[in-house]
C-alpha positions as CSV (number, residue, x, y, z in Angstrom):
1,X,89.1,85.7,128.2
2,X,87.2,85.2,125.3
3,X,83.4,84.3,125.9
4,X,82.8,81.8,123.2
5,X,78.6,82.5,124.4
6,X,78.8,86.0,122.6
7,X,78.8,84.6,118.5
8,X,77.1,81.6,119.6
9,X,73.8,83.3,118.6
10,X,70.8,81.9,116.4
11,X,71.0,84.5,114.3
12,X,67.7,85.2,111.7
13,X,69.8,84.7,108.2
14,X,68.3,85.8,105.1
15,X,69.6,85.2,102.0
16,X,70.4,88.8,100.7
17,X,73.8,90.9,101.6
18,X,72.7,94.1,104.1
19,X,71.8,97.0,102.2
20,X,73.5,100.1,102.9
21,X,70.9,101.7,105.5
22,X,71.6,104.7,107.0
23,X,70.3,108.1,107.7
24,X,74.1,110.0,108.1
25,X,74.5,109.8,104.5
26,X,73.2,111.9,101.6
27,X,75.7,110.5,98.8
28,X,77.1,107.6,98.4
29,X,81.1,106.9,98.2
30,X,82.8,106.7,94.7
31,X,83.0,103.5,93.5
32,X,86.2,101.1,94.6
33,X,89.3,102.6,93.5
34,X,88.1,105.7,91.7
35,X,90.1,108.3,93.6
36,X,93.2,105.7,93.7
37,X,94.2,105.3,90.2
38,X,97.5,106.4,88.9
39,X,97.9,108.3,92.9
40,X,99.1,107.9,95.5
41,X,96.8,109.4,98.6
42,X,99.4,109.1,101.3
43,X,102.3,111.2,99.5
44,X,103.2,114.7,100.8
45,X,106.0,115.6,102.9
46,X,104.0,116.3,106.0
47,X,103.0,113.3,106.2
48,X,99.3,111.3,106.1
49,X,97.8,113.6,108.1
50,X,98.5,117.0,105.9
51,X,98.2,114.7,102.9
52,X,94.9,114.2,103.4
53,X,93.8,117.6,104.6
54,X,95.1,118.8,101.6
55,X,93.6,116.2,99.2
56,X,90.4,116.8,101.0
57,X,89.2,113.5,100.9
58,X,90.0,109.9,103.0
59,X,91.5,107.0,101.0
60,X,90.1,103.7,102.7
61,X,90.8,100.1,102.5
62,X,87.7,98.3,102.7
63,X,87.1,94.3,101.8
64,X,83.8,95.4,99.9
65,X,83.1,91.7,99.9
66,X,81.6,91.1,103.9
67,X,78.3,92.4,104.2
68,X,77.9,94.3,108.1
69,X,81.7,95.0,108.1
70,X,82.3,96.1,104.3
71,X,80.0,95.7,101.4
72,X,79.5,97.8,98.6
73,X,76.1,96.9,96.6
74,X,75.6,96.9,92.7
75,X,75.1,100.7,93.0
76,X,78.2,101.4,94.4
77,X,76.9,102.3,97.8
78,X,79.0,100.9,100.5
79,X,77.6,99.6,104.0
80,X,78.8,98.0,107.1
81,X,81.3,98.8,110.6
82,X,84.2,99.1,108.6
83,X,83.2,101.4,106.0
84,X,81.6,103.5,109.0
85,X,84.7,104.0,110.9
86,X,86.0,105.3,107.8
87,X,83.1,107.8,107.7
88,X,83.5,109.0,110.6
89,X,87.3,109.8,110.4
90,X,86.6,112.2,107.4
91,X,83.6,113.4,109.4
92,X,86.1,114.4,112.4
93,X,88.4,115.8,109.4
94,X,86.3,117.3,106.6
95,X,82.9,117.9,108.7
96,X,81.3,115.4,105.6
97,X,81.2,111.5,106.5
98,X,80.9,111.0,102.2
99,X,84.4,113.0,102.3
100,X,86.0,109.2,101.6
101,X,86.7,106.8,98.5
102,X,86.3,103.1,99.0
103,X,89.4,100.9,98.1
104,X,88.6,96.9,97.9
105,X,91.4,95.3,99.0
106,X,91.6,91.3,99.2
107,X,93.5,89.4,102.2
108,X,96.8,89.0,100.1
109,X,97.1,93.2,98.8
110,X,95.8,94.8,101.9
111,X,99.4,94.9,103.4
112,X,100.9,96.3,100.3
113,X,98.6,98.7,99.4
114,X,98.4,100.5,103.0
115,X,102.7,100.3,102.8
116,X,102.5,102.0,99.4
117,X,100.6,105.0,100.5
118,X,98.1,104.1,98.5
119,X,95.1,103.9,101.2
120,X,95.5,106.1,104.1
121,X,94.1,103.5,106.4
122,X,92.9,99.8,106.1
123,X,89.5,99.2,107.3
124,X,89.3,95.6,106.8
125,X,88.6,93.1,109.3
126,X,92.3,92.4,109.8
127,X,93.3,90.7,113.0
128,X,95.9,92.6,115.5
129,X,98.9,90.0,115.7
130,X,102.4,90.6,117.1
131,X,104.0,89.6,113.8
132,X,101.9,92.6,111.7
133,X,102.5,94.6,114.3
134,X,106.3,94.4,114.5
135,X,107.4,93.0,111.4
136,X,104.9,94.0,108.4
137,X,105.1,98.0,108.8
138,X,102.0,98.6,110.2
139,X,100.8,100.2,113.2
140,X,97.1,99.0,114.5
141,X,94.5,101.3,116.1
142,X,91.8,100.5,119.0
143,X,89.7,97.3,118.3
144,X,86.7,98.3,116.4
145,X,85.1,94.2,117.0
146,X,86.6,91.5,118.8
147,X,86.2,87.9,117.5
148,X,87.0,84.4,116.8
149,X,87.6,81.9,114.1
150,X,85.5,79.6,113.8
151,X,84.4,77.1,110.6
152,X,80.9,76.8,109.1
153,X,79.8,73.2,107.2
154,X,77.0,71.5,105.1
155,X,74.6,70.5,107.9
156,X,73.5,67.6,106.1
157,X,77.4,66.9,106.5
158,X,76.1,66.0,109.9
159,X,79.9,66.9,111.1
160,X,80.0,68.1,114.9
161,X,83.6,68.9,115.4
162,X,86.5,69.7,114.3
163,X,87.5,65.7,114.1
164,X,84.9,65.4,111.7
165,X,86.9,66.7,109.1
166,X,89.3,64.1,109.1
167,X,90.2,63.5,105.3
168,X,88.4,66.2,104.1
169,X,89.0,69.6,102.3
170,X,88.9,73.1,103.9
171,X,88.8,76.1,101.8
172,X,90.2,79.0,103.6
173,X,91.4,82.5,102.2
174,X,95.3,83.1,101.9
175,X,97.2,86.0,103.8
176,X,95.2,85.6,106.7
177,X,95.7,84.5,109.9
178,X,93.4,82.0,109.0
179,X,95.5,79.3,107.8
180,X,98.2,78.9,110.8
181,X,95.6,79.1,113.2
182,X,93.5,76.3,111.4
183,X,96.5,74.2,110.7
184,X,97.7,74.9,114.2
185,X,94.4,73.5,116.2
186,X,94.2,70.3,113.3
187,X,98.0,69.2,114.8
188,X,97.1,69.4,118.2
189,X,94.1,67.4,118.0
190,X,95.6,64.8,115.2
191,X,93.4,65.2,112.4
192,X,94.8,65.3,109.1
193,X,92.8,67.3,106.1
194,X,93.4,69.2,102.8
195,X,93.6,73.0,103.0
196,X,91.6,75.0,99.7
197,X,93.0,78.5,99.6
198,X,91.8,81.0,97.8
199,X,93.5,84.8,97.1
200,X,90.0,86.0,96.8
201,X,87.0,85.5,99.7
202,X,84.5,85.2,96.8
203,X,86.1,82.2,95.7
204,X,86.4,80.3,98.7
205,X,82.7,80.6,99.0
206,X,82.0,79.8,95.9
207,X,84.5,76.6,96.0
208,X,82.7,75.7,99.0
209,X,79.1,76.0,97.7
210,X,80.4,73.8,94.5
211,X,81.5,71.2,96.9
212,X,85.2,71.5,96.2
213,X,85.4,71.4,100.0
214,X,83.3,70.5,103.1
215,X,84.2,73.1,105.1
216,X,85.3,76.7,105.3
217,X,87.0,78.4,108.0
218,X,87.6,82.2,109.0
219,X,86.5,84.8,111.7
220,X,83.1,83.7,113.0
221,X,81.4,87.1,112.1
222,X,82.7,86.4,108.9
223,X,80.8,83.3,108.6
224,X,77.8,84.9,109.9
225,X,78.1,87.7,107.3
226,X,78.9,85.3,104.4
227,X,76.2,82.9,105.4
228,X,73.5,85.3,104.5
229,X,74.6,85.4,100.8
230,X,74.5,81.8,100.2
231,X,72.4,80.1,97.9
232,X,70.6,78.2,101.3
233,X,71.9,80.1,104.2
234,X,69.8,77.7,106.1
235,X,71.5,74.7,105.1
236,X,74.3,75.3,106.7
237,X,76.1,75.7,110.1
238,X,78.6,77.3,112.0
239,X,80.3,74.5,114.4
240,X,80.1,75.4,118.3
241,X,84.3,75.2,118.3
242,X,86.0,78.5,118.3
243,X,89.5,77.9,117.4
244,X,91.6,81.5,118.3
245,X,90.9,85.1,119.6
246,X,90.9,87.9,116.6
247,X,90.8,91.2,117.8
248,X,90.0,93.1,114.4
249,X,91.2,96.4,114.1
250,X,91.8,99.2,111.5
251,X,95.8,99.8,110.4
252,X,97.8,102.4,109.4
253,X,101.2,102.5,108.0
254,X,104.0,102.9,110.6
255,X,106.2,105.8,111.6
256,X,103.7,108.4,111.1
257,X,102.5,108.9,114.4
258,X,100.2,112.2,113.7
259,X,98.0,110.2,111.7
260,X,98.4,107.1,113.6
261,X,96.8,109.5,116.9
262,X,94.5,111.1,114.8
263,X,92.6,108.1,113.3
264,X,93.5,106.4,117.0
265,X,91.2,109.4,118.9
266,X,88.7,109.8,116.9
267,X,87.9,105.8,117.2
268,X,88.5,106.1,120.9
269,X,86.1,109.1,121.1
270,X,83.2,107.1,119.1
271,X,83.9,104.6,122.2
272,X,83.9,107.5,125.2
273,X,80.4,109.1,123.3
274,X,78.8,106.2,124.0
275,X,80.1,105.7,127.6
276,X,78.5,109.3,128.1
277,X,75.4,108.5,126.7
278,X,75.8,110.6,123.8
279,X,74.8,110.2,120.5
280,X,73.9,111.5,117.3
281,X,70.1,112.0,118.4
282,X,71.1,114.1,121.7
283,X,74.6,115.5,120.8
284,X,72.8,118.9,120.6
285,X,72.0,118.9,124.0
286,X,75.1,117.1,125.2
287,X,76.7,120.6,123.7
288,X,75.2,122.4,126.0
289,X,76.5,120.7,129.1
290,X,78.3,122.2,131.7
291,X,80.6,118.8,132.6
292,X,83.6,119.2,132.0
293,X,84.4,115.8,131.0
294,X,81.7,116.4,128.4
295,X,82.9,120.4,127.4
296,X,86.3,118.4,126.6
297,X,85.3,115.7,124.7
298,X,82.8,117.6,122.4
299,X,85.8,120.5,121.9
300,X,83.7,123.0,123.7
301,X,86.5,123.4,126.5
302,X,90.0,122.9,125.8
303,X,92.1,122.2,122.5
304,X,92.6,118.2,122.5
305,X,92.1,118.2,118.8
306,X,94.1,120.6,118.4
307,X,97.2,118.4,119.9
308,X,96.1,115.8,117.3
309,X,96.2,117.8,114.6
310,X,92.2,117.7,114.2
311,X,89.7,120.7,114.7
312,X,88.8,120.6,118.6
313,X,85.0,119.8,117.5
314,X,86.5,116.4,116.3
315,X,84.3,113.8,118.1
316,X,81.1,116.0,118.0
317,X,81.6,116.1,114.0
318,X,82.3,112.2,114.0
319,X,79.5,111.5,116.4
320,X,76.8,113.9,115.0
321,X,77.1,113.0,111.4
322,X,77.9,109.1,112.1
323,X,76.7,107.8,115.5
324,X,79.0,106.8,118.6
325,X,80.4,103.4,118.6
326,X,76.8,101.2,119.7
327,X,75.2,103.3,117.2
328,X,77.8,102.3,114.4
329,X,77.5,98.2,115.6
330,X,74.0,98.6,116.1
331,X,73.3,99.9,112.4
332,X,74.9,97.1,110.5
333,X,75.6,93.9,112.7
334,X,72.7,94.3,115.5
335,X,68.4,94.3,115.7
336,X,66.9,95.1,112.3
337,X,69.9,93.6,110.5
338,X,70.1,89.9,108.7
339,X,72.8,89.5,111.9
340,X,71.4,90.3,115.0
341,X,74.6,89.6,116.6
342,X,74.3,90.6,120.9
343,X,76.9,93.2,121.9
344,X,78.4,90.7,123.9
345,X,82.6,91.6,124.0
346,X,81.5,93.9,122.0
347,X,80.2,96.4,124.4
348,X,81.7,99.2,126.5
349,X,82.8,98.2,129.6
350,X,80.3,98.8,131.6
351,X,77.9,96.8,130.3
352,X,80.7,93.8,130.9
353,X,82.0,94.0,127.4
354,X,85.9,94.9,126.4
355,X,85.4,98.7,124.9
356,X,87.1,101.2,127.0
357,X,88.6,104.3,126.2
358,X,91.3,106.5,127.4
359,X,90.4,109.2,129.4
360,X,90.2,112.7,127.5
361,X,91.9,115.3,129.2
């Protein structure tokens, strides 16, 4: 079930994007779509995989647009949960987390652009759904953030549900799941109201600062994140309603199921770090270890990576150059950021949340 509680937060806004903060990185990424233009990353008869490898570099689909998930500042640097996952699948395959160029990708393009070849993966708060999953050519990877929709208004509006938007307009971004869930919940309850979409995120928020509609609708930590870059973050509110469960997840294309374990494991072993207590701090130590739970999962025992095509020292590279997974959500969502957002489903398992991976043996 999913615990409305864990994004009901007060969360301390401010009204600039998060920075790109980190001390994994020496370089920033190329700017968005360098390395893409006139190529195509994915091509190769060996698939993704060996593509890559041989190009020596990760092609990632990011928003760019959503700071904590994907943001790239006016330098070019890129910050946020997505963009890190990305980091540390070319840390687990190059041994260098800066190894990757940054592709922004709106809602509408994603899907195409990840079909084409011309990302390797899509890192971009896209919502696991039976239809992508069986009928849009894509194949989705461990949930990297579990979430809701949810719909943010003017709080001088002084609306308090979603039957205060009778009438009214709601700007929403198109090729999401956004739309049919919104539209869906408005039926059910008998209130009628104009939907405002927009191909591009920044638009939406912009419509919706202009007043070209009273509210604006999408995943709650989307909300969150946007809020912050509002001209008056403070004068507006996210409603208490959460309208659907949206497990985000990163994508790759389908029938390439080397790459498709690959990215999977190395995601999964971000998530098993952390249930070992090991992180970038203490991985040194950790190396020493004499479990064999932790000689396997490090690549000090065994040949697991090997099986995935990866260097056996695949997790140890992610995790020592990136962080494990509460590392990762902790850098750009949790204390210390604009966000502040509690773990919540968010955690590993143990500590009640929904994060659990597969054993590694």
């Amino acid at each position: 079930m999913f615990k409305r509680s864990v994004l009901l937060v007060g969360v301390a806004l401010v009204a600039t994007p998060l920075a790109a903060c980190s001390q994994f990185y020496s370089q920033s990424p190329q700017p968005q779509g360098t390395a893409q233009t006139g190529s195509n990353p994915a091509a190769g008869g060996g698939g993704t995989l060996d593509a890559a490898k041989s190009r020596g570099r990760l092609a990632c689909g990011v928003s760019g647009t959503l700071p904590g998930f994907s943001y790239v500042d006016q330098a070019g640097k890129y910050s946020g949960l997505d963009v890190d996952i990305c980091r540390a699948i070319a840390a687990a395959l190059f041994d260098d987390p800066n190894a990757v160029d940054f592709r922004n990708l709106n809602a509408k393009e994603r899907f195409t652009a990840l079909q084409a070849g011309e990302v390797d993966i899509l890192s971009r708060n896209t919502t696991w759904t039976m239809s992508r999953d069986t009928s849009v050519g894509l194949e989705f990877l461990p949930v990297t953030f579990y979430d809701g929709q949810g719909v943010m208004v003017k709080k001088s509006a002084g609306t308090k549900d979603l039957k205060g938007l009778q009438g009214k307009a709601v700007c929403m971004e198109t090729g999401t799941t956004t739309e049919q869930n919104f539209a869906d919940q408005m039926r059910k309850i008998g209130v009628k109201y104009t939907p405002l979409v927009f191909e591009d995120a920044n638009a939406v928020y912009a419509a919706y600062e202009q007043g070209r509609c009273q509210a604006v609708s999408t995943d709650r930590s989307g909300l969150v994140s946007r809020r912050t870059t509002l001209k008056n973050p403070q004068d507006n509110i996210i409603l208490d309603t959460l309208l659907s469960k949206e497990p985000l997840t990163p994508a790759v294309k389908n029938g390439d199921s080397r790459w498709f374990d690959a990215v999977k494991w190395t995601i999964f072993g971000l998530i098993e770090a952390e249930e070992l207590g090991i992180n970038s701090q203490n991985i040194d130590q950790f190396a020493k270890s004499q479990d064999p739970v932790v000689k396997r999962l490090l690549g000090t025992e065994g040949n697991l990576g090997q099986g995935a095509g990866l260097p056996n020292d695949f997790v140890a590279r992610a995790v020592r150059k990136v962080g494990n997974y509460g590392e990762i959500y902790n850098r750009n969502l949790g204390p210390g950021t604009p966000f502040n957002l509690p773990r919540g489903q968010n955690d590993i398992w143990e500590k009640g949340g929904l994060h659990y991976a597969p054993p590694f043996r």
